[in-house]
N, C-alpha and C positions, 0 to 999 in steps of 0.2 A: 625760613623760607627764602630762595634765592632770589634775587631780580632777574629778570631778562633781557637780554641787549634785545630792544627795536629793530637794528642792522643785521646781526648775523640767527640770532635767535638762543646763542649760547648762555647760559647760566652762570651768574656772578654774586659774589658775597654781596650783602645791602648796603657798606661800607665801601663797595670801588667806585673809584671815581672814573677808570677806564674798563673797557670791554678785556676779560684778557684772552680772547680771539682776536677781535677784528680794532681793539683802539678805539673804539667809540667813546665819545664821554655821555658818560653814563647820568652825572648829575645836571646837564642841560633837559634832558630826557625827564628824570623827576620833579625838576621847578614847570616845566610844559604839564606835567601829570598834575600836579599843585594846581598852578592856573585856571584849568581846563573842571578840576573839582572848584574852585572858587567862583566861577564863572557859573556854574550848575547849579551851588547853594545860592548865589543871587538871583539866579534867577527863578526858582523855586519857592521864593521866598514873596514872590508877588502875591497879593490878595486884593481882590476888586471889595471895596468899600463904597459905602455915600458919603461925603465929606459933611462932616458938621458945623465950618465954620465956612465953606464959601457956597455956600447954596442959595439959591434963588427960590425956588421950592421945594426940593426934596434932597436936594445937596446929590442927586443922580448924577446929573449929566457931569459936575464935578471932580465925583468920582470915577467917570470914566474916561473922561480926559486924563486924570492922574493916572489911571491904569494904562491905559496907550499911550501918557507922556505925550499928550499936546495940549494946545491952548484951551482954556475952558471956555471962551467965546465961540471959538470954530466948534467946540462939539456941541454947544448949545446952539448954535446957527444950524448945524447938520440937523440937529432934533425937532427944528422949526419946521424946515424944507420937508423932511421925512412926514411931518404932519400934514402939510399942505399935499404933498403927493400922494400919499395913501389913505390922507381921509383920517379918518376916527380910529385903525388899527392900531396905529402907530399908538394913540394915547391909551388905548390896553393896554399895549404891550409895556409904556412905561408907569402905567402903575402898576401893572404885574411884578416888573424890576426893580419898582421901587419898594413892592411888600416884600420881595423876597432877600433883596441884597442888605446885608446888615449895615450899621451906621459904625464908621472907623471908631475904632476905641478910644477913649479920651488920654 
């Protein structure tokens, strides 16, 4: 199956390293193709968990600090505030998420 230069659109063995139209290199093109899959599998690879060993009560809020990658005080502060502003929904809502989201694997 050929590669395709980016640049001109012409057809090249999987072995060149230039376009043999337009000179393009051809092997900047596939490490950017590389990347750009490596970059996809990490980030696909995310899974929202409850954390089992920093939890306060349900290892929730935790876990969703770890998932959006911030501090697990500010997301436990957010979860305070959220309570006081909306009252009692807010505490369905987190044990609703706390039945349904599983506990990270050991």
């Amino acid at each position: 199956m050929p590669e395709y230069c980016t640049r001109c659109g012409v057809a090249n063995k999987k072995t060149a390293e230039f376009c043999v139209s337009c000179g393009e290199n051809l092997t900047i093109e596939r490490e950017k193709k590389a990347d750009k899959k490596d970059e996809s599998a990490q980030t696909s690879e995310k899974t929202l968990y409850r954390s089992r060993t920093n939890k306060m009560i349900t290892g929730l809020a935790a876990g969703l600090a770890k998932y959006f990658d911030m501090e697990v005080d500010l997301m436990r502060i957010l979860w305070v505030i959220a309570f006081f502003v909306s009252g009692s929904t807010i505490a369905i809502v987190y044990l609703i998420m706390a039945a349904v989201i599983p506990l990270e694997p050991e």
